[in-house]
KENU-346672 format. One line per 4 residues: number of its first residue (from 1); their letters; for each residue x, y, z of C-alpha. Coordinates in steps of 0.5 Angstrom, whole numbers. Layout:
REM residues N
NUM) A) X Y Z | ...
END
This chain:
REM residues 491
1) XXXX) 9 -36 39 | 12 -42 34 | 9 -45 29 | 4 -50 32
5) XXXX) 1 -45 36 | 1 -40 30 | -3 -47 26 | -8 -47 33
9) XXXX) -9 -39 33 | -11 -39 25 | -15 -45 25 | -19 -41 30
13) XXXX) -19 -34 26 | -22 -37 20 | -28 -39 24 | -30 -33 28
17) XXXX) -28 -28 23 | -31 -27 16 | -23 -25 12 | -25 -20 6
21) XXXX) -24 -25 0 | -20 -22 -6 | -20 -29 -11 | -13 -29 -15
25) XXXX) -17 -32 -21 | -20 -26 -21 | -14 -23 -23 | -12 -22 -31
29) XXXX) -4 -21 -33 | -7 -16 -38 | -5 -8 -37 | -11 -3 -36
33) XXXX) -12 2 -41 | -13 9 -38 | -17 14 -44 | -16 21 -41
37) XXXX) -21 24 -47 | -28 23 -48 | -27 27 -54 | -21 22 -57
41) XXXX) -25 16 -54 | -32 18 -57 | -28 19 -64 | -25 11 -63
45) XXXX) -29 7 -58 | -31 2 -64 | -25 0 -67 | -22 -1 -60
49) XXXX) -22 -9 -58 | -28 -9 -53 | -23 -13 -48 | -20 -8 -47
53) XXXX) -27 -3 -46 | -29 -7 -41 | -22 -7 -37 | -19 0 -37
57) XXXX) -20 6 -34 | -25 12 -36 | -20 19 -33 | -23 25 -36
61) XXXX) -21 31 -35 | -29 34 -36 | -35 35 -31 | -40 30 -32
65) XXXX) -45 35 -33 | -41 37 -40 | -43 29 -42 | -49 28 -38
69) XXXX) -53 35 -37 | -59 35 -33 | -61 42 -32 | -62 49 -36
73) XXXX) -55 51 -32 | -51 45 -35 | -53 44 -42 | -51 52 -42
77) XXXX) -44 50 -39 | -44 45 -43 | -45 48 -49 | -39 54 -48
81) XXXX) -35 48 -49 | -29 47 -55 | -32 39 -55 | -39 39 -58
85) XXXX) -41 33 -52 | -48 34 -55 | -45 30 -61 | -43 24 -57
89) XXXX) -46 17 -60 | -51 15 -55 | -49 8 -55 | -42 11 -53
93) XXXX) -45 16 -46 | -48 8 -44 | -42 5 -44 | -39 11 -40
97) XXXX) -45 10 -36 | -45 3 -35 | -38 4 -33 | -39 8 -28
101) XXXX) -44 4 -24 | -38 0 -24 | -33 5 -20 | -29 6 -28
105) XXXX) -30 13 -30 | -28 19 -26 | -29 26 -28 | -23 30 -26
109) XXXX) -27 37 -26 | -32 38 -20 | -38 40 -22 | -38 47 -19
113) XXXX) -31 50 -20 | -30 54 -26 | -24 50 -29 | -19 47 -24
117) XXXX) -18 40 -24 | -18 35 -17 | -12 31 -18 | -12 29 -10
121) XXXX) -19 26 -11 | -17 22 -17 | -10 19 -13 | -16 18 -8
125) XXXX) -20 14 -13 | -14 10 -16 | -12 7 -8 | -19 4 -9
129) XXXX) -18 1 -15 | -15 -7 -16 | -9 -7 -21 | -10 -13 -25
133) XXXX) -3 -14 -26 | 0 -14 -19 | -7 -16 -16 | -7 -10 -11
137) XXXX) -9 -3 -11 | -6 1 -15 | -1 6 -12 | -3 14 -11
141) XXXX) -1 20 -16 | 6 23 -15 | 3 29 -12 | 9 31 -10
145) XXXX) 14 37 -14 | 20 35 -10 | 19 28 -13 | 19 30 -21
149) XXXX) 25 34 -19 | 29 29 -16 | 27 23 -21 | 24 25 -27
153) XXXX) 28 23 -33 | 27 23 -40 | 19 25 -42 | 15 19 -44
157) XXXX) 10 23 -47 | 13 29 -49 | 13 34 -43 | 18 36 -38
161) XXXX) 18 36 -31 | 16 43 -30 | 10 42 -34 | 8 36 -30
165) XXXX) 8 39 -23 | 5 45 -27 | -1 41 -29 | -3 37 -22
169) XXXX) -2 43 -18 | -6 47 -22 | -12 42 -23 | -10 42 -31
173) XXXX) -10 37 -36 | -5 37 -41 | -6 31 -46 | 2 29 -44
177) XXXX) 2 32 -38 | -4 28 -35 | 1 22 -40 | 7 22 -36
181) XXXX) 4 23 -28 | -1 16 -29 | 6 13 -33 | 10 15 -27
185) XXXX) 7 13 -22 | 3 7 -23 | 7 3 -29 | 2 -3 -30
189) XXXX) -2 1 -33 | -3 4 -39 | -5 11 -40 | -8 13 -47
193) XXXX) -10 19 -51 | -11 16 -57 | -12 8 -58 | -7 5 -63
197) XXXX) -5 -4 -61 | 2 -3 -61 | 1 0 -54 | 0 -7 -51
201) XXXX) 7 -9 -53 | 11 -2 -53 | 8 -3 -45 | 11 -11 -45
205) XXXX) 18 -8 -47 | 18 -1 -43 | 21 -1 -36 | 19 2 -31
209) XXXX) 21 9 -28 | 18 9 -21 | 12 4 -18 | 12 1 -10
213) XXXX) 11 -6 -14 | 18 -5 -17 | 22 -3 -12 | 30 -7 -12
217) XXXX) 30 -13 -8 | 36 -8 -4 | 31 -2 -2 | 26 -8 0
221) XXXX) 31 -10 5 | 33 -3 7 | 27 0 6 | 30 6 3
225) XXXX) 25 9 -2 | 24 16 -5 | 18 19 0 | 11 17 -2
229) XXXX) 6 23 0 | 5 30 -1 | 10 34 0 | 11 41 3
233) XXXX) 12 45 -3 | 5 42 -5 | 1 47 -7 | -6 44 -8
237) XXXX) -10 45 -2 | -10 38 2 | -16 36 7 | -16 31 12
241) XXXX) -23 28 8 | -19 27 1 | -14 22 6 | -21 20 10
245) XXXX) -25 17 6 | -33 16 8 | -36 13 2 | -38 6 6
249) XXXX) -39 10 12 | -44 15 9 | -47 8 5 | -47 4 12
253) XXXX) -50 9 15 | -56 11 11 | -58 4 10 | -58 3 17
257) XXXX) -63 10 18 | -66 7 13 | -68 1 17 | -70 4 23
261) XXXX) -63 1 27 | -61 7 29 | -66 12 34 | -64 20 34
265) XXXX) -62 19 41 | -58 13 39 | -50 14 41 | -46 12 35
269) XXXX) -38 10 34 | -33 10 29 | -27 6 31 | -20 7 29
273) XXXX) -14 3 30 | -7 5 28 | 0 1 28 | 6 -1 24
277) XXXX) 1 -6 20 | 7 -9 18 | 5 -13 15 | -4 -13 17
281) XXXX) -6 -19 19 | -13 -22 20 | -11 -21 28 | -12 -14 26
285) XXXX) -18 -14 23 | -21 -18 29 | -19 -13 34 | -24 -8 30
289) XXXX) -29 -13 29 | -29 -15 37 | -29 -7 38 | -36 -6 34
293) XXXX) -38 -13 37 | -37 -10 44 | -40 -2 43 | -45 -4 40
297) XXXX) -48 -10 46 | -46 -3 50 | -52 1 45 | -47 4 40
301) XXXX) -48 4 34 | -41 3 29 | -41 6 23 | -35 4 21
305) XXXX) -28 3 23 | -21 5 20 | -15 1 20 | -9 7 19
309) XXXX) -2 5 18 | 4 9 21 | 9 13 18 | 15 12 15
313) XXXX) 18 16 20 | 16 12 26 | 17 5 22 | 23 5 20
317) XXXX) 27 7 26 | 23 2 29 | 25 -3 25 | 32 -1 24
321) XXXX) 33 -2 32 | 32 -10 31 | 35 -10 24 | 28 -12 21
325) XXXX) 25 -11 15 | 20 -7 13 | 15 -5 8 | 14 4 6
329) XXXX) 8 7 8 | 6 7 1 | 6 -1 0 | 3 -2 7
333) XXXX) -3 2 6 | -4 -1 -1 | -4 -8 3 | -9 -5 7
337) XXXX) -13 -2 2 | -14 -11 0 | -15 -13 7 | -21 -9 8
341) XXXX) -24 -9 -1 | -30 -14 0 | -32 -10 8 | -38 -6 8
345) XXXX) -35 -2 14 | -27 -2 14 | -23 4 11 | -17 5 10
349) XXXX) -14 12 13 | -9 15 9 | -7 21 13 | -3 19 18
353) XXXX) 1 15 13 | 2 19 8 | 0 25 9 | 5 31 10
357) XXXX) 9 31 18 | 14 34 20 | 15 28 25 | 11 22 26
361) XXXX) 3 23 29 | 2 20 36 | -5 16 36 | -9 22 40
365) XXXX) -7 27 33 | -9 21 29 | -16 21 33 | -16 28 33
369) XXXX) -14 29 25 | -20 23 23 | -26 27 29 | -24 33 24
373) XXXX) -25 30 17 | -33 27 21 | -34 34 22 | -32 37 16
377) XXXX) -37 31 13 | -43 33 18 | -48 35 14 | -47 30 9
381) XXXX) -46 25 15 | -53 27 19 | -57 27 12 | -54 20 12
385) XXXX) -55 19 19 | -63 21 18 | -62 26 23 | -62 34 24
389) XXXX) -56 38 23 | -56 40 30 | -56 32 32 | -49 29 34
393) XXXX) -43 26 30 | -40 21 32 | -35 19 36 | -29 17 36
397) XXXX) -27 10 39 | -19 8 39 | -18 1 39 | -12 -1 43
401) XXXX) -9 -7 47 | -9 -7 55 | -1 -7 54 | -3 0 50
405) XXXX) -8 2 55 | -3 0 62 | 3 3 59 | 0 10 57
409) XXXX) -4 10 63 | -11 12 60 | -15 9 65 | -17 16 65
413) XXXX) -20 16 58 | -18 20 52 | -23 27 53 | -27 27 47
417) XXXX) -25 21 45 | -28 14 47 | -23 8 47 | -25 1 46
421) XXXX) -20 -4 49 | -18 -11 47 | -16 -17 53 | -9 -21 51
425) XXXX) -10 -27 46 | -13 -34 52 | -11 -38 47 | -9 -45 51
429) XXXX) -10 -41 58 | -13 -44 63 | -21 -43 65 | -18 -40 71
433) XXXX) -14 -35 67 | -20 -34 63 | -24 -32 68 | -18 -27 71
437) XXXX) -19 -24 64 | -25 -23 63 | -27 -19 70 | -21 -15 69
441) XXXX) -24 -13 62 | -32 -12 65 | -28 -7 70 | -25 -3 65
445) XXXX) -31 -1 62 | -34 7 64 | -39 9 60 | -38 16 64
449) XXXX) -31 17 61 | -33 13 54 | -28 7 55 | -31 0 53
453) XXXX) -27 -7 55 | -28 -12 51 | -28 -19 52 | -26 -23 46
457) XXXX) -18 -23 45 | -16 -22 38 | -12 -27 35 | -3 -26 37
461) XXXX) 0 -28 31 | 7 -26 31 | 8 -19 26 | 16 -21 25
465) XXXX) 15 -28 24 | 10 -26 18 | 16 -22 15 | 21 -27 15
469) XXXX) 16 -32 12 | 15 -27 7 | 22 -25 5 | 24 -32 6
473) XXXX) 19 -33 1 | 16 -39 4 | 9 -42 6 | 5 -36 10
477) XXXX) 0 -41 14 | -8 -40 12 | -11 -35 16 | -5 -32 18
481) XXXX) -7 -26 13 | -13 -23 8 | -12 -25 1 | -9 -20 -3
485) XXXX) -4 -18 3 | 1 -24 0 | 2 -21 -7 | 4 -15 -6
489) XXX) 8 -16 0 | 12 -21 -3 | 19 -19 -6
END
């Protein structure tokens, strides 16, 4: 496709689909401050520049009921505690509310473990958050013991490697420990116990040790990078609903059980589209909104959709054949993670990408790995879904193209699994190749084996063209991606 056609398709793309906008003026040069204390915090939140407040980060290592108790049970549990919580300002517990309500505040401690701390969800937590200094996402915690072997080198904060690795495979919250992992692996940021101003400038002059966005110019145009994702020796339990997040599902579905949208016999869907996403494009992000569009003329309900990045291991071979450059499976999630920021119904599926596999999975394992997780979740999803806990989940439907869908001869179906196929692009094609296309899609369809044609065509831009564009640093045309993709991706 060359750059006219590429002008023509985007033109188009912006009027037929509605791309997440994350404005650039949004953005602030100015580090976020992470507190790891509540009770540090409490002692100096009034000296602090409110700022800085309203811009950082609240990682404690407590329960929320210590601060916020609610039942007989809590205020005992909180009392047992060496922090008097009951002492705390009242002014202070509003702000770690307020900024809570704003998704700023995460308590390392589930409320009904004893004391072991959840670093999973709190890596989980962060991938969600935009880094102000580099507009995208922040990156998810080094949870991987072979990675401070390898690489940590001399202490920030006072603490040695087997310590690190000690405190996030256990669930712990050593003070320097806690310091030095959200260091490493996210140095835009600025963890803080206690609150001094020098901070600031000691962060303006530090050197980054290890960030997805500081990578050299080298291993960008190699794409050889340290691996990102959790390791075999990882001792913490990993399940496949920390790497599926649910949260805008759950919202999604409960809304619309509450609007009456959605009958006890209604079938309902969500829909899953894998690929390199190298780079994600708002091609991508169409495909998914064209499959909900489909299923639900059909009478299925689409809870949400998941867009899941490969693995390095199928990527970079990939790539290598055609010596093209590539993006690591951190960064290509945490671009992900923008294109979908302001979606209602788009997540972003880590496992595939970053989870721990031996060799690449294949997209009928990644449909299997995201049906686990809705189950895992199914009494939370029901109550959601306004149904009984005897009712049916939903059902995965795969996203896929008609080349896909040839080549892998799944005119059978996919068994439990629905599948949603995509036409070719018809930009420019003539009415008779238009209408060729659109049969060829209705005859696709079979309710009985769970397949739906589709009939609109997502827009073809050109992935490889969109790489060297942005390597080359020159213009990438309006429309071609979401915002917020381009300035992670640009060396």
């Amino acid at each position: 496709m060359n750059d006219q056609e590429q002008r023509n398709v985007a033109s188009r793309t912006t009027d037929q689909i509605s791309v997440p906008n994350m404005t650039n003026a949004a953005r602030k040069p100015t580090p976020r401050v992470a507190f790891i204390s509540a009770s540090y915090l409490a002692r100096q939140w009034k000296v602090i520049p409110q700022s800085i407040l309203t811009n950082s980060l609240f990682i404690f290592g407590s329960k929320r009921h210590w601060l916020f108790p609610e039942t007989e049970s809590d205020h005992r549990d909180a009392a047992c505690q060496p922090t008097q919580y009951d002492t705390f300002e009242k002014k202070f517990l509003n702000l770690v509310r307020e900024k809570e309500a704003r998704g700023e505040v995460i308590f390392l401690k589930p409320p009904k473990t004893l004391y072991a701390g959840d670093w999973v969800a709190v890596s989980d937590w962060l991938t969600g958050i935009i880094d102000p200094v580099t507009g995208g996402c922040y990156a998810p915690l080094l949870l991987s013991a072979d990675w401070w072997r390898r690489n940590h080198g001399k202490s920030l904060h006072g603490s040695n490697t087997k310590r690190v690795i000690f405190n996030f495979q256990s669930g712990d919250h050593g003070y320097e420990e806690t310091l030095e992992l959200l260091h490493h692996s996210n140095p835009s940021m600025i963890p803080c116990l206690s609150w001094e101003p020098r901070l600031l400038s000691d962060w303006q002059t530090r050197q980054p040790v290890h960030s997805m966005f500081c990578r050299s110019s080298n291993e960008l145009e190699t794409g050889s990078s340290s691996r990102i994702g959790q390791p075999k020796d990882f001792t913490v339990t990993i399940t496949n609903d920390t790497l599926w997040p649910l949260e805008k599902l759950l919202t999604r579905a409960t809304k619309l059980a509450k609007s009456g949208h959605m009958a006890a016999s209604e079938s309902t869907a969500v829909l899953l589209l894998t690929g390199a996403l190298n780079p994600v494009h708002v091609g991508h992000l169409q495909s998914l909104e064209y499959a909900r569009d489909a299923l639900e003329e059909g009478g299925i309900t689409v809870l949400g959709g998941f867009l899941s990045p490969s693995h390095d291991s199928y990527v970079k071979p990939k790539m290598a054949r055609g010596k093209e450059r590539w993006w690591d499976a951190a960064r290509r999630t945490v671009a992900c993670n923008a294109a979908v920021y302001n979606s209602q119904w788009l997540h972003v599926g880590r496992w595939e990408s970053l989870g721990a596999h031996e060799q690449w999975p294949d997209y009928p394992e990644v449909c299997a790995s995201l049906g686990n997780a809705l189950r895992r979740s199914g009494s939370e999803l029901l109550e959601a879904m306004g149904r009984d806990q005897r009712g049916m989940l939903p059902t995965v439907y795969y996203v896929c193209g008609w080349d896909h869908y040839q080549k892998c001869g799944l005119e059978g179906g996919m068994g439990l699994f629905g599948l949603c196929v995509l036409p070719r692009d018809d930009f420019g094609a003539s009415a008779a190749a238009r209408a060729a296309s659109e049969a060829r899609m209705r005859n696709v369809t079979n309710p009985n084996k769970k397949i739906i044609g589709c009939i609109k065509a997502p827009a073809a831009l050109s992935s490889t063209l969109i790489r060297k564009r942005i390597h080359a640093r020159e213009e990438v045309s309006d429309g071609w991606l979401p915002d917020g993709v381009l300035e992670i991706l640009s060396p």
